[in-house]
C-alpha positions, 0 to 999 in steps of 0.5 A, a space after each residue: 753343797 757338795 753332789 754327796 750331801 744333796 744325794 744323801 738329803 734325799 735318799 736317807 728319807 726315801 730309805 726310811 720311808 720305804 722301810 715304814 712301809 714295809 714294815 708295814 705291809 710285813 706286819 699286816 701280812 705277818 698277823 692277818 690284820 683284816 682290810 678293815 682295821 688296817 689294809 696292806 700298802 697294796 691294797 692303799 695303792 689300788 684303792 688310789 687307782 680306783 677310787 681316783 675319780 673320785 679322790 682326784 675331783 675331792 681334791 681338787 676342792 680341797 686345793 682350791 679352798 685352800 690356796 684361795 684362803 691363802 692367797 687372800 690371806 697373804 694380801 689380807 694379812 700384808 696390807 693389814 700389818 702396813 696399816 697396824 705398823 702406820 698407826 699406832 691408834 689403829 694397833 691398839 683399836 684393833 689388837 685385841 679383836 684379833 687376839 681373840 679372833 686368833 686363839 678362838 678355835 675354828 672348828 668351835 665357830 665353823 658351825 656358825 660360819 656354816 649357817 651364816 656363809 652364803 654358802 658352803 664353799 664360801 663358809 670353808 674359804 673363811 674357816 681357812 681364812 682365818 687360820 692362815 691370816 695370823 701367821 702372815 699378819 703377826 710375822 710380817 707385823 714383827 718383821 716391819 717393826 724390826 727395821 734397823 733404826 740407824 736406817 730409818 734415822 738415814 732415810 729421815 736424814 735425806 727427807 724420805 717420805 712415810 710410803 717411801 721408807 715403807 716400800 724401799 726399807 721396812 717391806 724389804 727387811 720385813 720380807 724374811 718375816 713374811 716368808 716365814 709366815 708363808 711356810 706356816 700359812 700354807 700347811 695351816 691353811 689346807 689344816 683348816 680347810 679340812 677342818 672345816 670340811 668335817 664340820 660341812 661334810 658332818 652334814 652331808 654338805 662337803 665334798 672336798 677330801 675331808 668329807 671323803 675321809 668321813 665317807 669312807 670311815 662310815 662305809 669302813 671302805 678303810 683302803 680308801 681312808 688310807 688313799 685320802 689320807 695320803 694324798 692329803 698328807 702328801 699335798 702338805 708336803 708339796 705345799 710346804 716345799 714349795 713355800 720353802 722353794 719359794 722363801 730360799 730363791 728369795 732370801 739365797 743372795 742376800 739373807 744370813 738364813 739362806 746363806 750357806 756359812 763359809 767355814 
């Protein structure tokens, strides 16, 4: 990719953002919109600054629901796909629980994993759980089932066994699928986390950023909203680039997706 193009991918978004936010900052300005309906981006900027002890451990609970949900998710979602793939009585014992698990809103049952969780943590860790584990179990499923039949009828040929064909030919071509079950994981797993943080914090039992956000509304402390809301924003935008990063180092050599196209 030419240095120009790469220039150009980065500064076109960091001009339109800083557009937005001048727009804004001269709309607030402009009309004398009091803090408390819509503060100034200074205002945001100095609320981020003050308010950091408080917004930096909020998030750090955040970041911990949400990458333990997805890890357990990635591994839970993985093994669970081998297994569906290895047995065609297990997939169909199984299928229809997940379904209905899967388009069962989560926050219609965090209020029963929240009485029934040992305890708060662990009843949010869950909620993430669940919404992150579909999308890497129904990729990486697809991805398994995809595999070349020519392929499979080759390693049959030269008498490979089930855990060898599975390990040296189906989780390779499956790997495409799983990253891109991946960049979906992680923006849904920190989406579900604070999902369940309102459902805890509506109790006065969370202390992620959810609940800070709640707090904030409350006490019309609305700077403070603002300051939430963006490092929520922006931690789904790390997240997400980095499972791109991830998904691009992995696939870059070999995979047609990642391959830039000659002409």
């Amino acid at each position: 990719m030419p240095v120009s193009e790469r220039v150009l991918r980065v500064l076109i978004p960091l001009v339109m953002l800083g557009a937005l936010i001048g727009l804004w900052a001269w709309y607030v300005a402009a009309y004398n919109i009091p803090k408390y309906i819509l503060p100034s981006p200074e205002l945001v900027v100095q609320s981020l600054i003050k308010d950091w002890p408080i917004l930096g451990m909020a998030l750090l609970v955040t970041l911990k629901i949400t990458f333990a949900a997805l890890g357990i998710a990635l591994v839970g979602g993985v093994a669970l796909a081998i297994l569906l793939t290895s047995s065609k009585w297990i997939e169909l014992a199984l299928s229809p629980y997940m379904v209905i698990l899967q388009v069962t809103p989560v926050i219609a049952i965090a209020p029963l994993i929240l009485i029934y969780a040992p305890s708060t943590q662990s009843a949010l860790l869950i909620c993430a759980w669940i919404v992150a584990f579909f999308p890497v179990l129904s990729n990486t499923t697809q991805g398994l089932k995809s595999t070349d039949h020519n392929l499979l009828n080759l390693f049959e040929l030269y008498g490979a066994s089930r855990w060898q064909t599975m390990i040296h030919l189906k989780l390779p071509a499956a790997l495409p699928y799983f990253l891109a079950g991946l960049r979906i994981a992680g923006g849904l797993a920190l989406i579900a986390a604070v999902v369940a943080e309102f459902a805890a914090g509506s109790a006065g039992a969370g202390s992620g950023l959810a609940f800070r956000l709640l707090e904030s509304q409350y006490r019309l402390n609305i700077p403070r909203l603002f300051a939430a809301l963006i490092l929520l924003c922006g931690t789904g935008v790390v997240i997400y680039g980095v499972t791109s990063l991830i998904s691009h180092l992995a696939l870059r050599r070999w995979h047609e997706s990642a391959i830039r196209r000659e002409n």
